[in-house]
C-alpha atoms as one frame of an Amber mdcrd trajectory, in Angstrom:
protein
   0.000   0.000   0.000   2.856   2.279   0.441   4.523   1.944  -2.663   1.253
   2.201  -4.475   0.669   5.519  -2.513   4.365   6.655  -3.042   4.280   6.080
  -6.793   0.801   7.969  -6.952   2.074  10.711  -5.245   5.192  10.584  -7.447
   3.218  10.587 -10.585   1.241  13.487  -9.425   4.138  15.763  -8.555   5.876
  14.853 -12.087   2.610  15.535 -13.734   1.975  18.909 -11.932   5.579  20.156
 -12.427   5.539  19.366 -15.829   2.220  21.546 -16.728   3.591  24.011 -14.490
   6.834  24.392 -16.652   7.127  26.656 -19.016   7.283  25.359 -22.293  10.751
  25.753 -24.254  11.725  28.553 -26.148  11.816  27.950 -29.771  14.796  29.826
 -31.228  15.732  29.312 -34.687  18.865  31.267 -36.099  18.538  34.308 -37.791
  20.861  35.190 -40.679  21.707  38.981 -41.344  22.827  39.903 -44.370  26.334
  42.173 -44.817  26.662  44.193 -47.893  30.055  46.788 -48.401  30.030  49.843
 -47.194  32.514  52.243 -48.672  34.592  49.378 -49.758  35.936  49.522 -46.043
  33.370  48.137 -43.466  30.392  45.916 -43.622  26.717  47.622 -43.140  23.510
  45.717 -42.687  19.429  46.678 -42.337  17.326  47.601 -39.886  13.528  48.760
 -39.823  13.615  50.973 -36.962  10.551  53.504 -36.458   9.035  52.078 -40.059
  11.516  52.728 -42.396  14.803  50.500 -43.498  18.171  52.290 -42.362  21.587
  51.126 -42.626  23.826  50.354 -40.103  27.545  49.436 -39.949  28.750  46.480
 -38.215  31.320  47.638 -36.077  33.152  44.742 -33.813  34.584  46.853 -31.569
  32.326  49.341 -31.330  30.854  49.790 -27.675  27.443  52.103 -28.549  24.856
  52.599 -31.180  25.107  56.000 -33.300  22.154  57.571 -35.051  21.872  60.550
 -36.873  19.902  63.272 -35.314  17.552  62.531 -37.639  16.444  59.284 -37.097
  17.077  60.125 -33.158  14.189  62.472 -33.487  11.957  60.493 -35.935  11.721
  57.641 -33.281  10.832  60.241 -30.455  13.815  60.188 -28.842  15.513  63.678
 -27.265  18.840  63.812 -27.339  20.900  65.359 -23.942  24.417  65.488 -23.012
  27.589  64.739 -24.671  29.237  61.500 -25.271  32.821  61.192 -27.083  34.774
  58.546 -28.179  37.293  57.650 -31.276  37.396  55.827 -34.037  40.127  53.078
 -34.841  42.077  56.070 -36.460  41.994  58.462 -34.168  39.430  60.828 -35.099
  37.387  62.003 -32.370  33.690  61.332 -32.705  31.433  63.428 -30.297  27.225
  62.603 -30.211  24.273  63.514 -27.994  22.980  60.935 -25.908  19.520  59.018
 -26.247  17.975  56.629 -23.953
């Protein structure tokens, strides 16, 4: 009688924990396509706000950079300062947006 009641209970716990799981994320990869940029970097596309803008694919860049532009065509306010430079050396200085 024990076992019987021990299995039951068993079963009842699996049973619960499995509908209480949620189930598992189904991720398939994504591919994004590069094209040349300049002949120097690698760009890709991105609908942001509705519309299809290019972006570079920069491996050791740290932040995203939009041009005022699209900074205020997706609502966003720019404040502050940020600078930073690019692999050669040229100084690069941009308004922040959350």
């Amino acid at each position: 009688m024990t076992t019987k009641l021990f299995s039951a209970l068993a079963a009842s716990l699996l049973l619960s924990m499995a509908a209480a799981a949620p189930a598992a994320a189904q991720t398939k990869p994504t591919t994004i396509a590069l094209s040349p940029y300049l002949d120097a970097v690698w760009s890709f596309q991105v609908d942001v706000g509705g519309k299809a803008r290019t972006f570079l694919f920069d491996t050791g860049g740290g932040i995203t950079v939009v041009t005022p532009e699209t900074a205020a065509e997706i609502g966003c306010k720019p404040w502050g300062q940020l600078s930073g430079y690019r692999m050669r050396g040229d100084r690069v200085d941009m308004a922040r947006c959350n």
